[in-house]
N, C-alpha and C positions, 0 to 999 in steps of 0.2 A: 504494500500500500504506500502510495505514494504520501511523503510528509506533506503537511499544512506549512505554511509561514505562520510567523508568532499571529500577524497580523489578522488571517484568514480564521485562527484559534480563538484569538479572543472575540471578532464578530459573528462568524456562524457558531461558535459554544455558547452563544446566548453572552458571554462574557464572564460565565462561571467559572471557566478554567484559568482565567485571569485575578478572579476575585472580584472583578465588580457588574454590580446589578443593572443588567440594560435600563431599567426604568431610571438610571442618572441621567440617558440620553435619552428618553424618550417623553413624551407628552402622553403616556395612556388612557387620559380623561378623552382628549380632543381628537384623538385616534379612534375613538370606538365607531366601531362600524352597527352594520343593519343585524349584524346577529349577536347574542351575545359573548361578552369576552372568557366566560367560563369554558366555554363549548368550542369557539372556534381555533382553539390554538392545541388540539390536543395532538396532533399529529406528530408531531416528533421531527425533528432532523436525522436522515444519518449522516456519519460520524465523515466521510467522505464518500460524494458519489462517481467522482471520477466524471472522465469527460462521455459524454451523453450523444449520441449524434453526432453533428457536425463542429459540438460546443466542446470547447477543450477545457480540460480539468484547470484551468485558472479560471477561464468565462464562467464554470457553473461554481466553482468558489465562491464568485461573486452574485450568484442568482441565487446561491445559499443566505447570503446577507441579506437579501432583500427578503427573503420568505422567514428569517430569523426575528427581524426586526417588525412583518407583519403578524405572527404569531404572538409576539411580544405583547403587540398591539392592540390583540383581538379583531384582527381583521381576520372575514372569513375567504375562504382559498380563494374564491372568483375575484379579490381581491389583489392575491397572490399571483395569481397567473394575470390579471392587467397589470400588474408595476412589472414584472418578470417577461412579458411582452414588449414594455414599453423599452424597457433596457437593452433589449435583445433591438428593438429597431435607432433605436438615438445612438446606443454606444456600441453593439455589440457583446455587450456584457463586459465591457474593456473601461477601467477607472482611467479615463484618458482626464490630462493635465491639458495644459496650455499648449496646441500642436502649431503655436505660430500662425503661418499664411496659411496653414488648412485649416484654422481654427472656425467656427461657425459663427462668426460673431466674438461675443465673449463665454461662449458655452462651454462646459465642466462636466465631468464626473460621468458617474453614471446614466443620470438620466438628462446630462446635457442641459443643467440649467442652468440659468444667469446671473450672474450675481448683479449684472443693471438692469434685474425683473424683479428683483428684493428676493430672491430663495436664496441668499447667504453670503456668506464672505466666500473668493475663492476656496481657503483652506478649508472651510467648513461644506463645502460641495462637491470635497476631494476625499470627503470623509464617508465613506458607501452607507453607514448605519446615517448619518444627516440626513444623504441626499433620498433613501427610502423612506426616512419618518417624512420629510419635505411631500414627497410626493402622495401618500399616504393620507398626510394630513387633507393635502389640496382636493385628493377623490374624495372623502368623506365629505368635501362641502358640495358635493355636482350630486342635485336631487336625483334618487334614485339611479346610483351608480350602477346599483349591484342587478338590474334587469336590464340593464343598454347592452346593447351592442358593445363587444370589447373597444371597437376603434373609436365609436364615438364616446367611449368615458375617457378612454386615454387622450383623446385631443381634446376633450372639455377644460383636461387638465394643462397639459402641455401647449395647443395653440400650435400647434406645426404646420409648415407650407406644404407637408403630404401628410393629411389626414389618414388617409385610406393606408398606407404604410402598414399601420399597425395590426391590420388583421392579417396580414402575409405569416404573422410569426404567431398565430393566435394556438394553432398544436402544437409548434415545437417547445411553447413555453409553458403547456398542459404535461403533456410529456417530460420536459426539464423537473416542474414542480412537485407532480408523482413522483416521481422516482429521488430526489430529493426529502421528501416527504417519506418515502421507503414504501410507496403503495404500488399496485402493479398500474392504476389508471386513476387519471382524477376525480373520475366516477367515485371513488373511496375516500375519497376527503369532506369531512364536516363542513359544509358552509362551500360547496361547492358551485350552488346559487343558493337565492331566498328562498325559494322552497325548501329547500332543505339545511336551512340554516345551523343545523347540529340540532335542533328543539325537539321536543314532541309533538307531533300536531295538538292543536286545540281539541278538547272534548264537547262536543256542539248537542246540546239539547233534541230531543226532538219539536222543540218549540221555536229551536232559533239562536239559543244565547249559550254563552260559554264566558270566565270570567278574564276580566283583563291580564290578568297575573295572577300568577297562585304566591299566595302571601298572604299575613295577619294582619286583621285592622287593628291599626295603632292608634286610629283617630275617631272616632265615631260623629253621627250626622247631630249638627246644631245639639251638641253635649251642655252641661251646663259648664263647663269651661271654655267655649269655644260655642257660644249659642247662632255666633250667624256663619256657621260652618258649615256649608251648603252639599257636600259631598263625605264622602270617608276617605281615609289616607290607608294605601294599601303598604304594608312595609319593603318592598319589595328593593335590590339592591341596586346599582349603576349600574347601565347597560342591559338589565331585564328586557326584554323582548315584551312589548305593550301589544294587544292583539283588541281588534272589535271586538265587542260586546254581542255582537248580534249587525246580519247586515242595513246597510243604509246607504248612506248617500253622505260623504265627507262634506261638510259645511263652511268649515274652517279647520285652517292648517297653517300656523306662523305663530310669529311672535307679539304680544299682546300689548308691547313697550318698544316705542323707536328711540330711545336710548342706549343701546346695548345690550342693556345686562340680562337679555337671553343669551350672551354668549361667555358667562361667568356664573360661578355657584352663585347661586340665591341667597337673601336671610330672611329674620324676618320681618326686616324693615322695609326690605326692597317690593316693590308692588307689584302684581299681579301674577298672573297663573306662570310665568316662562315662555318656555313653550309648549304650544297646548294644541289640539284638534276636538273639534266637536262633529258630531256623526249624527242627523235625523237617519229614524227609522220609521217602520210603520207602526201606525197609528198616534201618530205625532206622539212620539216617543223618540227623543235625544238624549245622546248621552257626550259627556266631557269630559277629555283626558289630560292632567295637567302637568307640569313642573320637566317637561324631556329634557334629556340632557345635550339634545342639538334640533336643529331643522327636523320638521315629522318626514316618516319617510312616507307619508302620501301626501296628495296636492287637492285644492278645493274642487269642487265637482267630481271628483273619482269615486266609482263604487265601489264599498268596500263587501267583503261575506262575510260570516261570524268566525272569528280567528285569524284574521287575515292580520298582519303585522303592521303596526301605521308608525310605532315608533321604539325610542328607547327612554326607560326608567332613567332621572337624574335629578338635581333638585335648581333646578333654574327658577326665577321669578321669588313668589314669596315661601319663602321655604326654610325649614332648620334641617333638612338632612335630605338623603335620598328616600325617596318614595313616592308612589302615585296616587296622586289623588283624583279622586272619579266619582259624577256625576251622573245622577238621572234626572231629569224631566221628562216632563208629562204635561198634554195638552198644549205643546208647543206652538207658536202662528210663525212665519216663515216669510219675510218681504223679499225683496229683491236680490239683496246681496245677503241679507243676515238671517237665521233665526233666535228667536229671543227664549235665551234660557237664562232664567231669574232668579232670584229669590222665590218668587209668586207660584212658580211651578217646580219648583225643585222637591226632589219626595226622597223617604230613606233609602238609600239603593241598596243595599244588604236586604231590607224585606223584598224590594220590588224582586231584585235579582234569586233569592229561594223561593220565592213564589214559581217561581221560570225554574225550577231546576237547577240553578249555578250560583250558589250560595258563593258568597264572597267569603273569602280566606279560608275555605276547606280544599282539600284534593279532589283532582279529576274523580266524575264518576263512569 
C-alpha cells in the first residue's frame, strides 16, 4: 500500500491521527445540509483507495478531502458526489497554486476559487479542507440543492462560462465517492438523494397526518407560564429532519425578520419565529413550523404530502435552545398572498394531533 503524505493523513483521517478535531476548521452549524447530521456521515473513509479509473492515487487523495470534510459536515452523499464533480471539472482533483499565464484569472485550489470573489485569502484556498467547507457552505445556501440536476447546483455555486461541464464527470465522481466511501455503488450511501436521506420514512395515519418530529414537548400550549404560547415546543435536536404534518399546500417559507438574524442563533429577546413555513390543509386546517436553523427546504406555492421534509430543526428567531415549535389552526381565511393564523384560531395541537392518530412526542405507530 502505497504511503499517505503527513498532509493527505491528517485531512482524509478526519484529523484524528494528527490530534486535532476537524470541527477547529469547520463551521458545522452553517454546513448542515437537507438530511440530518446524525445519519449522513456514517459511511466511513477507507484508509486509502488508491487510484480509481483514470484518477490517480494523489487526485483521489484529494477527493478523499472533500468527502472527509462533507461527512464532517453532515452533508448527505448527493452532496458529496457534486463538490467531488465539481473538483474533478475546475481542477482535476489537482490543488493547483498560482500557474502564472495559464492561471484562470486569479483562480486557486481545488475548486478554482477566487480570492477577488471573497472565498478566501490565496493560502486559505490552497488549503483543500477550506476550499471544500467554502464550497459546501455556498450549496447549502442554493434552495433545494439536493433534487437539481448535478450541473445546475454546481454552477449555482460556482458561476462558470461552461455550465454544462459539470455533468460530463457526474459517474466518475459517483464511482470515485463509493469506493472511497468502501461501498461497491453509491446506491449504498445514506443520503444519496432526499428521499432517502438516511431517515425512516414518516408513519402516515390513515387519516392523513404523521408528527413533525419524534421528540418530547418541552413546552406546552398557552401554559400558565407562557399563557400567549400559541403552539408546543417539540425538543427535538439541530439538524432534525422537520417533515409535514399532513398534506397541503406551503403558504409561507422564509424568514419573518429582514434584519438578519435568521441567519444566527436566536434568544429570547430576539423577535419572531426564524425561520418558519406554514402549510394550509384541508378543511382550512394550517399548520406552523418555527425557529429552522437555515432557508426551508421548500418554496411558497409547493405541495407538500404528509412527511415530506420542508426543513431543518434549529433555534433561529425567538428562541432559548434548539427545538420546534408547531402550530395548528383551525378555520383558517386565506387572501391573496397570506393566510391568517392567529391567536383567534390557534387550538392545542397535541389534542388536535391524537385525535388524528399522531400524538405529539410519542413513537411511530
Amino acid at each position: 500500500m502505497k504511503p499517505w503524505t503527513w498532509a493527505a493523513v491528517c485531512l482524509v483521517g478526519l484529523l484524528v491521527l494528527c490530534g486535532l478535531p476537524l470541527a477547529a476548521v469547520l463551521d458545522t452549524d452553517s454546513a448542515a445540509a437537507a438530511c440530518p447530521s446524525s445519519t449522513a456521515g456514517q459511511a466511513g473513509i477507507s484508509q486509502h483507495a488508491g487510484a480509481i479509473g483514470p484518477w490517480k492515487s494523489t487526485q483521489v487523495d484529494n477527493a478523499a478531502v472533500i468527502v472527509a470534510v462533507g461527512q464532517r459536515a453532515g452533508v448527505p452523499a448527493r452532496g458529496w458526489v457534486i463538490a467531488v464533480a465539481t473538483a474533478m471539472t475546475e481542477s482535476s482533483l489537482t490543488n493547483h497554486g498560482n500557474l502564472g499565464a495559464r492561471n484562470d484569472h486569479d483562480s486557486l485550489g481545488l475548486f478554482q476559487q477566487r480570492p477577488s470573489q471573497k472565498w478566501g485569502t490565496p493560502t486559505q484556498l490552497q488549503d483543500p479542507v477550506y476550499a471544500s467547507t467554502a464550497f459546501y457552505k455556498a450549496l447549502q445556501w442554493v434552495r433545494g440543492w439536493e433534487t437539481l440536476p448535478l450541473t445546475v447546483a454546481a454552477q449555482k455555486v460556482q458561476r462558470s462560462a461552461y455550465p454544462d461541464r459539470y455533468a460530463e464527470y457526474e459517474s466518475d465522481a459517483e464511482t470515485v465517492v463509493a469506493k472511497i466511501s468502501g461501498k461497491a455503488s453509491i446506491s449504498d450511501l445514506p443520503g444519496a438523494s432526499l428521499a432517502d436521506c438516511g431517515t425512516t420514512p414518516a408513519a402516515v395515519t390513515s387519516g392523513g397526518w404523521t408528527q413533525p418530529v419524534h421528540a418530547a414537548i418541552v413546552s406546552g400550549f398557552r401554559t400558565a407560564e407562557r399563557p400567549n404560547h400559541q403552539g408546543v415546543d417539540l425538543g427535538a435536536g439541530r439538524n432534525t429532519v422537520i417533515r409535514a404534518a399532513a398534506a397541503g399546500q406551503v403558504v409561507f417559507a422564509d424568514c419573518d425578520d429582514d434584519t438578519g438574524n435568521c441567519d444566527i442563533d436566536g434568544s429570547p429577546s430576539t423577535e419572531g419565529c426564524g425561520w418558519f413555513v406554514e402549510v394550509i390543509h384541508a378543511g382550512r386546517v394550517a399548520t406552523r413550523y418555527c425557529h429552522m436553523v437555515r432557508r426551508p427546504s421548500v418554496r411558497d406555492g409547493q405541495h407538500v404530502n404528509a412527511g415530506d421534509p420542508i426543513g431543518l430543526v434549529g433555534t433561529s428567531g425567538r428562541s432559548s435552545g434548539e427545538h420546534l415549535h408547531f402550530e395548528v389552526h383551525t378555520d383558517v381565511t386565506c387572501g391573496a398572498t397570506r393566510c391568517r393564523l392567529s391567536r383567534g384560531n390557534a387550538i392545542d395541537a397535541p389534542t388536535f394531533m391524537a385525535a388524528r392518530g399522531a400524538p405529539l412526542g410519542a413513537e411511530d405507530r
